[in-house]
C-alpha positions as CSV (number, residue, x, y, z in Angstrom):
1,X,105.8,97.6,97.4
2,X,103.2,96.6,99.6
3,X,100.2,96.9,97.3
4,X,102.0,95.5,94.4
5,X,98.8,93.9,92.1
6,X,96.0,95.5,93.7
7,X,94.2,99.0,92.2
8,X,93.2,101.0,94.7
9,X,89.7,103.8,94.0
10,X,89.6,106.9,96.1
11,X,85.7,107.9,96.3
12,X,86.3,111.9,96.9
13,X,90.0,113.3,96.4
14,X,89.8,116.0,98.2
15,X,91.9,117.7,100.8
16,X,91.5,114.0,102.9
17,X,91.9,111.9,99.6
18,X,94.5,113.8,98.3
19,X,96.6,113.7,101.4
20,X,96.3,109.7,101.6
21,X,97.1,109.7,97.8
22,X,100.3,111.5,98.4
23,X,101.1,109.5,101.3
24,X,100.5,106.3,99.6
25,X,103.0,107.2,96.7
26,X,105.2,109.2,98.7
27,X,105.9,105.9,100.7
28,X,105.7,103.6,97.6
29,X,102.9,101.1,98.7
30,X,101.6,101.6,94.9
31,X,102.6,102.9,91.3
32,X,100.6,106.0,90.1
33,X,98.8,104.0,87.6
34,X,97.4,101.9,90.6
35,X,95.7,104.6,91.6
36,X,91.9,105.9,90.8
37,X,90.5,108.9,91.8
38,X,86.6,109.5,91.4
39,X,86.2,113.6,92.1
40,X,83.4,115.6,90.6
41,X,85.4,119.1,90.7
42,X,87.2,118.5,86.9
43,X,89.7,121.1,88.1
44,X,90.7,119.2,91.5
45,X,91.3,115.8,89.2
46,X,93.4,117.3,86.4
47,X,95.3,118.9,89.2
48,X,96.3,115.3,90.8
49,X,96.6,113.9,87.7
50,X,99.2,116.1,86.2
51,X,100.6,115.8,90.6
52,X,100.8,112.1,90.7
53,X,100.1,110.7,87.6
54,X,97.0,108.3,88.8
55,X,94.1,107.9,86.7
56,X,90.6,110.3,87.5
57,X,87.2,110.3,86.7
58,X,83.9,112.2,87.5
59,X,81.7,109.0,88.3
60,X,82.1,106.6,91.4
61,X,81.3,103.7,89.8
62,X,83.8,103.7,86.7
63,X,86.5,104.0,89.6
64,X,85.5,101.5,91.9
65,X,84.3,98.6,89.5
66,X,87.9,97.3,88.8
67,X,89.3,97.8,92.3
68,X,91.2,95.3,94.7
69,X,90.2,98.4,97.8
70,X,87.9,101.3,97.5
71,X,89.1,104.0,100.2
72,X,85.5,106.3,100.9
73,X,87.2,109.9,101.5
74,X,84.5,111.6,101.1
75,X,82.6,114.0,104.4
76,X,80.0,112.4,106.5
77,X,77.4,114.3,105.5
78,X,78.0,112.9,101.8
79,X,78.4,109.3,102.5
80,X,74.3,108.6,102.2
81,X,74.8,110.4,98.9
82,X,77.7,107.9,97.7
83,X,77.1,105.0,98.9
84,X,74.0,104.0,96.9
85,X,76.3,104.4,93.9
């Protein structure tokens, strides 16, 4: 496992964040519970938890203040928006 000790935040798990958390566990470089996924739509972050089994939450911060890599997968025009946070 490439990642072995890090925890990795996704900032947006969307259709972009979603495909690079599939990727990531579908090639083992990390464990599900590696895995944090900050996405506002409540729906979309049950769905990938009960999918993967990686962790969600609804604010940025809370996934990105214990991580070894923060991946920004979020749309351009919403980057000046996360960012700050």
């Amino acid at each position: 496992m490439l990642f072995e000790d890090v925890t990795v935040a996704f900032v947006g798990a969307g259709a972009m964040g979603g495909a690079m958390i599939s990727g990531m566990l579908r090639e083992e470089l990390v464990k599900p519970y590696q895995i944090v996924a900050s996405e506002p739509d409540l729906s979309r972050g049950k769905a990938l938890v009960e999918k993967f089994g990686i962790r969600h939450t609804t604010r940025n911060i809370d996934a990105v203040e214990t991580a070894d890599v923060v991946v920004l997968a979020v749309k351009p025009q919403i980057l000046n928006r996360v960012l700050p946070e």
